[in-house]
C-alpha positions as CSV (number, residue, x, y, z in Angstrom):
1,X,77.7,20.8,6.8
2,X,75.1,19.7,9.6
3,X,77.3,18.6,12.0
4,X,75.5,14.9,11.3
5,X,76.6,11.4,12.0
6,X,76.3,8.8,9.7
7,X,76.0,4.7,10.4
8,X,76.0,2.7,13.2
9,X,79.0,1.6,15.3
10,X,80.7,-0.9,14.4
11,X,81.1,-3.7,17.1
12,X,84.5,-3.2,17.5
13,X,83.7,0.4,19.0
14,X,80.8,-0.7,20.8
15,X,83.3,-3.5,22.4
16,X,85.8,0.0,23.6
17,X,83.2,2.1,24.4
18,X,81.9,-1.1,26.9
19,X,85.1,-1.1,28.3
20,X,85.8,2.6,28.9
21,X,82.4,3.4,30.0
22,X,82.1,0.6,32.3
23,X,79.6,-2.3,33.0
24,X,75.5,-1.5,32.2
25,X,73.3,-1.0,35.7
26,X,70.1,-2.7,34.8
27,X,67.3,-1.6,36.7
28,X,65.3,-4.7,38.4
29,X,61.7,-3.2,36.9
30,X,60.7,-4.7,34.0
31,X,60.5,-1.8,31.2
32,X,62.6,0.7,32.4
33,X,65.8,1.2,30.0
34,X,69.5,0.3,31.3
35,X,71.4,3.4,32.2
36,X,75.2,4.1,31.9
37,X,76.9,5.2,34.6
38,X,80.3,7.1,33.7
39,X,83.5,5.3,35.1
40,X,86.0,7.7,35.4
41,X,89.1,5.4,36.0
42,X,88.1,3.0,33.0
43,X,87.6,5.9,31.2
44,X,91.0,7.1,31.6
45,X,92.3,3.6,30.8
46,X,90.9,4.1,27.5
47,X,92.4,7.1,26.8
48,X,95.7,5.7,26.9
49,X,95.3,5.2,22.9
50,X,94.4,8.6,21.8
51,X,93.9,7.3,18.0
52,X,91.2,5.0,18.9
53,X,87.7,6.5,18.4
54,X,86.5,5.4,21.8
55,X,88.8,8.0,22.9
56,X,86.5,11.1,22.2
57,X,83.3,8.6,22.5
58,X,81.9,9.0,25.7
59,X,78.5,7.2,24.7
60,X,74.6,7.3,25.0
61,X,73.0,8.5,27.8
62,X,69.6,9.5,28.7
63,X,68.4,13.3,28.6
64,X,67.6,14.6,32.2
65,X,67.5,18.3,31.9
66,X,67.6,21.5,29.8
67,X,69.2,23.9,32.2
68,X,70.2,26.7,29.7
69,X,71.2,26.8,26.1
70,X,74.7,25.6,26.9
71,X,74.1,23.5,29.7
72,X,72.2,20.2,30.1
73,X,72.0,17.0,32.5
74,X,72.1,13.4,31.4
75,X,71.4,10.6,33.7
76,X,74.4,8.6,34.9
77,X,77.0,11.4,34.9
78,X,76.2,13.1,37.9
79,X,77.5,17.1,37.1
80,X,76.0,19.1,34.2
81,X,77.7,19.4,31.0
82,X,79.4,22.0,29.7
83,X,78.8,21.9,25.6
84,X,82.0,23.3,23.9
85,X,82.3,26.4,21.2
86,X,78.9,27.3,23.0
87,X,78.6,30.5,25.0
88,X,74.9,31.5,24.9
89,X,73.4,34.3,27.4
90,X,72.3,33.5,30.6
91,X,68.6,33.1,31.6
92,X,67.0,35.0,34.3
93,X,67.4,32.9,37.2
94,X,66.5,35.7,40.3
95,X,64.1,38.1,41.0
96,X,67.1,41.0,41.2
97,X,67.7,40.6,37.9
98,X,64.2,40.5,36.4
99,X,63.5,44.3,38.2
100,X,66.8,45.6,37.1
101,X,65.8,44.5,33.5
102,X,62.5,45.9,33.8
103,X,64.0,49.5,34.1
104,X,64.0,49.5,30.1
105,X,66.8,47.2,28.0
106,X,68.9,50.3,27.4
107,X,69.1,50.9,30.8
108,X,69.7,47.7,32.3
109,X,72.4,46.8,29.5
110,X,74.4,50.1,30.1
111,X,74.1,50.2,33.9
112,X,75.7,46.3,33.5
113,X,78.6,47.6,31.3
114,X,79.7,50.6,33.7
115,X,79.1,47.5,37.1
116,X,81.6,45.8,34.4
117,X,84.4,48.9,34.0
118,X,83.4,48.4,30.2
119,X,84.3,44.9,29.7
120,X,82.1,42.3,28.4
121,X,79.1,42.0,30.4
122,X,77.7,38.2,31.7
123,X,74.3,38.9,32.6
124,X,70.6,37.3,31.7
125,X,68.9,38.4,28.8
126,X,65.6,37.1,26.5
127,X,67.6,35.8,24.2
128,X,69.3,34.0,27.1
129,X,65.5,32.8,27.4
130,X,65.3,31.9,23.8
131,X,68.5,29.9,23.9
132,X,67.1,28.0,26.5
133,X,63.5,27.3,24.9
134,X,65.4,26.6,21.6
135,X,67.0,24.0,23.4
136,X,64.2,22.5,24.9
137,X,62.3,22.4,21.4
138,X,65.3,20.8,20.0
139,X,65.3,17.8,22.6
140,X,61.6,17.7,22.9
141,X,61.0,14.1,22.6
142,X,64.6,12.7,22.8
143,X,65.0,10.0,25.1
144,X,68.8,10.0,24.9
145,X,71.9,11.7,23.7
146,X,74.9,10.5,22.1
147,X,77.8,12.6,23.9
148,X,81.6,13.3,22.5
149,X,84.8,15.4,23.2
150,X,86.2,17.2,21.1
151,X,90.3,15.7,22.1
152,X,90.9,12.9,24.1
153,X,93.4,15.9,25.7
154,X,90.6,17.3,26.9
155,X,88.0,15.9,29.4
156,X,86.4,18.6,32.2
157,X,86.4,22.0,32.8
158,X,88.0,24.1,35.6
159,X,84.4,23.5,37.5
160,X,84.9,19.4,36.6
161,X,82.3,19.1,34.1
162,X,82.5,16.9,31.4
163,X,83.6,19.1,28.2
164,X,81.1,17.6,24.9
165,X,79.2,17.6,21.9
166,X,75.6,16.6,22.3
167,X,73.6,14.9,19.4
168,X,70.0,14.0,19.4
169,X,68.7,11.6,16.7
170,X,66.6,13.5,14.0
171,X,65.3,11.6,11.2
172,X,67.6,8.7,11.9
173,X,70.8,10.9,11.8
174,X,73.1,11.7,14.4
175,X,72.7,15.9,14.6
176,X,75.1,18.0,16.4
177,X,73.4,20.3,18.9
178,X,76.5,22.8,19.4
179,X,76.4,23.3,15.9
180,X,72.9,23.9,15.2
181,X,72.6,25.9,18.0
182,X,75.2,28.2,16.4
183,X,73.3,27.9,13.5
184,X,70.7,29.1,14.6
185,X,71.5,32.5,16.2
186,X,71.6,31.3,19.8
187,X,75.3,31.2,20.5
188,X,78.5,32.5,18.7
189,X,81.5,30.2,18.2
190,X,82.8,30.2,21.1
191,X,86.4,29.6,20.7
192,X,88.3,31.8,23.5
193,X,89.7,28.5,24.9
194,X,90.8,26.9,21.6
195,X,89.4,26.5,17.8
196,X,87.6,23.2,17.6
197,X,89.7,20.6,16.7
198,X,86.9,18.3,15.1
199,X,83.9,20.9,13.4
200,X,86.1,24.2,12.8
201,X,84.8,24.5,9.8
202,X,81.5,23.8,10.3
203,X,81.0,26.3,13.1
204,X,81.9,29.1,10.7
205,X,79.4,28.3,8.3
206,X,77.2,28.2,10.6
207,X,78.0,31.1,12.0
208,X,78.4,32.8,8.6
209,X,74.8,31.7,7.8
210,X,73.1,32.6,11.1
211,X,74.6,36.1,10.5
212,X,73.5,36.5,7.3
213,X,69.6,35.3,8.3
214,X,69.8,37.6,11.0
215,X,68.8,34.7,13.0
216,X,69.0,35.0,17.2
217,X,72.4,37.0,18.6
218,X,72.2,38.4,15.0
219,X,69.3,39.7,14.7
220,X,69.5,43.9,15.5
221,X,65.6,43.9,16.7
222,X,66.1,41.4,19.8
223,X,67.7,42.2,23.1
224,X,71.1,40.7,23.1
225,X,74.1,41.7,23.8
226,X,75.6,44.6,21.1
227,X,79.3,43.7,21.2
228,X,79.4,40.1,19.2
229,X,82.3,41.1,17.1
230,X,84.4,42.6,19.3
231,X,83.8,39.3,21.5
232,X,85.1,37.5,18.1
233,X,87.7,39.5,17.6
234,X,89.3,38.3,21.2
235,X,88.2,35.1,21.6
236,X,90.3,34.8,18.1
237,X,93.1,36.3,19.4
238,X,93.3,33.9,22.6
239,X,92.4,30.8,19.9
240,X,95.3,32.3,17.6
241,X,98.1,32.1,20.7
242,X,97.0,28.6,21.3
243,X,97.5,27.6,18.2
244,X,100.9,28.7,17.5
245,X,101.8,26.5,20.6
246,X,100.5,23.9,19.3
247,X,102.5,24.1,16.0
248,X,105.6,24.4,18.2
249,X,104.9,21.5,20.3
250,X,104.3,19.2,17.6
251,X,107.5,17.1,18.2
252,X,108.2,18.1,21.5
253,X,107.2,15.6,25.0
254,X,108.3,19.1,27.2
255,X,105.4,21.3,25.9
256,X,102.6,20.7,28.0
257,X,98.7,21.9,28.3
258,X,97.9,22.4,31.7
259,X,94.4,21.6,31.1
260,X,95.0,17.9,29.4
261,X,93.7,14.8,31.5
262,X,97.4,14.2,31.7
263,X,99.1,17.6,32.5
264,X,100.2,16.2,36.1
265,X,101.6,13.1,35.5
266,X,103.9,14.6,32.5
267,X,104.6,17.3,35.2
268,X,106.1,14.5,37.5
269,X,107.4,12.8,34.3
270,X,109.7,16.0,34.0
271,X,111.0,16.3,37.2
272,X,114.0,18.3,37.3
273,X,113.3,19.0,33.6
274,X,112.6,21.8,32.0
275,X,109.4,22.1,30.6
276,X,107.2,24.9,28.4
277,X,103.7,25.2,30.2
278,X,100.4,27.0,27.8
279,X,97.9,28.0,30.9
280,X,96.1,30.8,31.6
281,X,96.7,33.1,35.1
282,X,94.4,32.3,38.0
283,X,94.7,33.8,41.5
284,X,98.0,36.2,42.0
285,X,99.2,36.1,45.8
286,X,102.0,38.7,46.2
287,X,104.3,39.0,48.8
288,X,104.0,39.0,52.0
289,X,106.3,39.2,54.8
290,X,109.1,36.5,53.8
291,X,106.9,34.4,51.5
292,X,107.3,34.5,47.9
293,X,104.8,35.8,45.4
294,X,102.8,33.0,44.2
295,X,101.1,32.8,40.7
296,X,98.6,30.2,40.3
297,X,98.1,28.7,36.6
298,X,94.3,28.0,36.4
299,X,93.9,23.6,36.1
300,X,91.2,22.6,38.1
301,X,89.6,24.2,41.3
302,X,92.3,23.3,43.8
303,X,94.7,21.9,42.2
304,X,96.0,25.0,40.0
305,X,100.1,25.0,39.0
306,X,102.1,27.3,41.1
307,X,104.8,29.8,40.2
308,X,107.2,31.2,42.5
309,X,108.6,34.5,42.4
310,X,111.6,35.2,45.1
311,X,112.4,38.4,43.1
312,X,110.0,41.5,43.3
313,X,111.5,42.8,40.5
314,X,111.3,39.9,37.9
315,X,107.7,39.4,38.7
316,X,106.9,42.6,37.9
317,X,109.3,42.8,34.3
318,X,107.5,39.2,33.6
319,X,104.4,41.0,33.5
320,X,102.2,38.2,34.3
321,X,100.4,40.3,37.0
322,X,98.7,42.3,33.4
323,X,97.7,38.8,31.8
324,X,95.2,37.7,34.7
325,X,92.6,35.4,33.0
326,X,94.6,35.0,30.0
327,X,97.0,32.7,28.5
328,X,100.8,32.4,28.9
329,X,103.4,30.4,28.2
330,X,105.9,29.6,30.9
331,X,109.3,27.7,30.5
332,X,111.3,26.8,33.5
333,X,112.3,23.7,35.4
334,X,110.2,21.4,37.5
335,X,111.0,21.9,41.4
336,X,109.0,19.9,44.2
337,X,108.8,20.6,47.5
338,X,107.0,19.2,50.7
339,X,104.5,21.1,51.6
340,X,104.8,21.1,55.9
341,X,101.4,21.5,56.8
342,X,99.9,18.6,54.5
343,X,103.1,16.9,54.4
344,X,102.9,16.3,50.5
345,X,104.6,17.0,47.7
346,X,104.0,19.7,45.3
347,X,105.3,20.6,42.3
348,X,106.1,24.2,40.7
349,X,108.1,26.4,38.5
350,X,110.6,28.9,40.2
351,X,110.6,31.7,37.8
352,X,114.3,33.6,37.9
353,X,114.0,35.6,34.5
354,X,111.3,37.6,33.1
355,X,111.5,36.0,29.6
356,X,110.5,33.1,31.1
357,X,107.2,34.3,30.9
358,X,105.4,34.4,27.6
359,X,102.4,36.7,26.8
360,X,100.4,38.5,24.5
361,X,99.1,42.1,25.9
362,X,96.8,42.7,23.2
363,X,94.7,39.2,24.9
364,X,92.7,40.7,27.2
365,X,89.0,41.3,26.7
366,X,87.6,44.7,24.5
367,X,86.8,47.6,26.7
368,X,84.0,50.2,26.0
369,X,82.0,52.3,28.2
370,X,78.9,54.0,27.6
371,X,79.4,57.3,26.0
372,X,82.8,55.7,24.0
373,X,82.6,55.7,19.9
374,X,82.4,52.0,19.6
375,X,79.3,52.1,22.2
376,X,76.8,50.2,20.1
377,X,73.7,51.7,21.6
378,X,74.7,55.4,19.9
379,X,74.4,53.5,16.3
380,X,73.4,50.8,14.5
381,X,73.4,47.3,17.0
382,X,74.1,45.0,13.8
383,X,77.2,47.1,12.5
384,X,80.7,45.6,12.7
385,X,83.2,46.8,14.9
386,X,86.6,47.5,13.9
387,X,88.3,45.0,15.4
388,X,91.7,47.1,16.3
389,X,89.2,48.6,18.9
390,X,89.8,45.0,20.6
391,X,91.8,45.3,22.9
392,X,94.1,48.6,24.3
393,X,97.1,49.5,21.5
394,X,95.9,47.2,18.9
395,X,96.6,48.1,15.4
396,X,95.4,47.3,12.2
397,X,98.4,44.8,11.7
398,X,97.8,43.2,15.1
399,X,94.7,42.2,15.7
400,X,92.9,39.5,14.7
401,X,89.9,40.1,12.1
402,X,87.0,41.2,13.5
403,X,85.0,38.2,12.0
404,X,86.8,34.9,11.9
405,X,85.3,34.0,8.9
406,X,87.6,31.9,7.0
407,X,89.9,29.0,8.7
408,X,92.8,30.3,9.9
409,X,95.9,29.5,8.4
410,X,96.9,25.5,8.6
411,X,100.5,26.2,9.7
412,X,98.7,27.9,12.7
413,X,96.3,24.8,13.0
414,X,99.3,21.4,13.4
415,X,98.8,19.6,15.0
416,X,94.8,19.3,15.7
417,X,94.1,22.4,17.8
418,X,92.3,21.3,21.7
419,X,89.7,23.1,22.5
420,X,89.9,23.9,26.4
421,X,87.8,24.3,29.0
422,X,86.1,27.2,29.8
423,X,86.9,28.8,33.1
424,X,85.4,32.3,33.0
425,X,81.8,30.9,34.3
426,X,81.1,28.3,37.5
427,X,77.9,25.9,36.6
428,X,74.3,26.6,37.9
429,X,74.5,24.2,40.4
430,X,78.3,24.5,41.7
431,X,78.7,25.4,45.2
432,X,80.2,28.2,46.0
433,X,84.0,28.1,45.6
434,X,85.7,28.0,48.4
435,X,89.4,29.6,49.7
436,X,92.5,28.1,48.1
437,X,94.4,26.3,51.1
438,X,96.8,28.3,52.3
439,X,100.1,26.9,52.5
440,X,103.4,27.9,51.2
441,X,106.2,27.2,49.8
């Protein structure tokens, strides 16, 4: 599979996607194409029949910018993109980090995974570079891009950029960049938020035969991060607890994704209503003096979901506080209150019970420091990783497999799985973020 798409739209679709994208702004100079600009309100509108294909259509749009392998500009929207199951590494964007790198790639890499207390590391790299120029030869002499999401559940990120696939026209086809680029060695399949609902399958091949060419991230002999498969091994985890959500909301209107386009207004649907949220844990504010800890579930920058713990003691039996940056499920009745110093209302879960809170322990990201057994620099960089080294306590009948190479089983995958947004990583040219305001409940 290619990721390809085949034949033109049919009127009919080109009818919805003029309605949810808005009217055409054509410039007054002769020659210069007409250029969509993205209507966010219409948009919405048209979401309102999820089973229509204008739903995960967002349309054609010139081609801006390359900013990184995972990130790109198109006229008329005005924030980047964020291109889902991509995570490539980052390019060198400061002087800093091009001395530290210069110390020797051994050196650089390790002093980065002890700055990181052994997990993961985020940091620029030449095959962050590569990703980049691969990118930039792939769209070398595209005028425009065809853009879709991957669930009309799903439309931005935490940072509020548009979640997509990107295609470029090759050869009269419709090509898939986020698949090719994971063909092609430059990213993984990035699925810690979610499998993709649409190209699951063809991710893993493509992933399966980057691997086995050895091509990009794969290939031992280029400087890339060393820790791919223990990355896979809990990014499949995360995808795995999502999923069996999903299978258990199938039939339920009370089992909401905090991330969907929707999540709020189902929220104030439910008022008074008990309700089972999937979201992962944002900033924890414990208690202080006679306020309540506060949990924020991560939505959107300033407008996260909170939950309120009057009781030390439940808060710490829920553990929640362990399951920072990962996801939980929460079931509990939605309360609203008026916030005094805004004077509107709000709406939150008071948790009374520990098992109202949902979690997996073994979620959180793989740890290794330097020196540790599973420290890839003391053997072979291209080696896989047992994945019960995943995660702290996980056994060979717990964890996920190391490799995700197969689809996981379809009771885990009904209905379609979301894939949501990424939150671990604010765009290039977000501004920094700023305090969360401060009232209380």
């Amino acid at each position: 599979m290619t990721g390809r798409v085949h034949g033109p739209l049919s009127l009919a679709l080109r009818a919805a996607l003029g309605a949810s994208l808005g009217a055409l702004l054509l410039s007054s100079c002769a020659g210069r194409q007409a250029t969509i600009r993205y209507d966010r309100e219409q948009l919405a509108s048209s979401l309102d029949d999820p089973s229509d294909e204008s739903a995960v259509l967002l349309g054609e749009f010139a081609l801006e910018k390359v900013i990184d392998g995972d990130t790109l500009r198109v006229v008329g929207i005005d924030e980047t993109l964020r291109l889902l199951a991509l995570d490539t590494e980052e390019t060198f964007k400061s002087e800093k980090a091009r001395r530290a790198y210069e110390q020797g790639w051994e050196t650089y890499l390790t002093e980065a995974q002890l700055a990181r207390k052994g997990k993961p590391v985020k940091i620029p790299t030449p095959l962050g570079e590569d990703a980049k120029k691969w990118a930039e030869e792939f769209f070398k002499g595209i005028r425009r891009v065809r853009l879709e999401r991957d669930s009309p559940d799903e439309i931005r990120g935490r940072y509020n950029r548009l979640l997509t696939y990107v295609y470029a026209k090759k050869d009269g086809e419709w090509v898939n960049y986020n698949i090719e680029a994971v063909r092609a060695g430059m990213s993984p399949y990035f699925m810690k938020y979610g499998y993709s609902t649409r190209f699951h399958d063809e991710f893993v091949a493509a992933q399966e035969e980057a691997r086995a060419a050895k091509r990009g991230i794969w290939d031992p002999e280029k400087e890339h991060y060393l820790d791919y498969d223990l990355r896979l091994a809990w990014w499949t985890r995360r995808a795995e607890f999502i999923a069996a959500f999903k299978r258990e909301a199938a039939d339920k209107d009370n089992y909401i994704v905090l991330t969907a386009w929707d999540a709020e207004r189902q929220l104030k649907e439910h008022l008074h209503r008990e309700v089972v949220l999937l979201a992962t844990v944002g900033d924890v504010r414990e208690r202080e003096g006679n306020k309540p800890t506060r949990v924020n579930l991560s939505r959107r920058m300033f407008g996260d979901f909170p939950l309120i713990f009057f009781d030390d003691d439940v808060y710490a039996s829920s553990g929640i506080a362990e399951s920072k940056g990962d996801f939980v499920r929460v079931r509990g009745v939605v309360s609203k209150y008026r916030n005094k110093h805004t004077g509107k209302d709000v709406v939150q879960i008071q948790v009374e019970l520990p098992a109202q809170v949902s979690r997996d322990p073994q979620q959180g990201p793989p740890r290794v420091l330097p020196g540790d057994e599973a420290w890839p620099l003391g053997g072979s960089a291209s080696a896989p990783v047992d994945a019960s080294s995943a995660a702290p306590g996980a056994g060979q009948d717990q964890g996920p497999p190391a490799t995700p190479a197969a689809r996981p089983d379809p009771a885990l995958v009904a209905p379609p799985i979301e894939t949501p947004p990424r939150e671990d990583e604010a765009p290039a040219d977000a501004a920094s973020p700023q305090p969360t305001p401060t009232s209380r409940p």
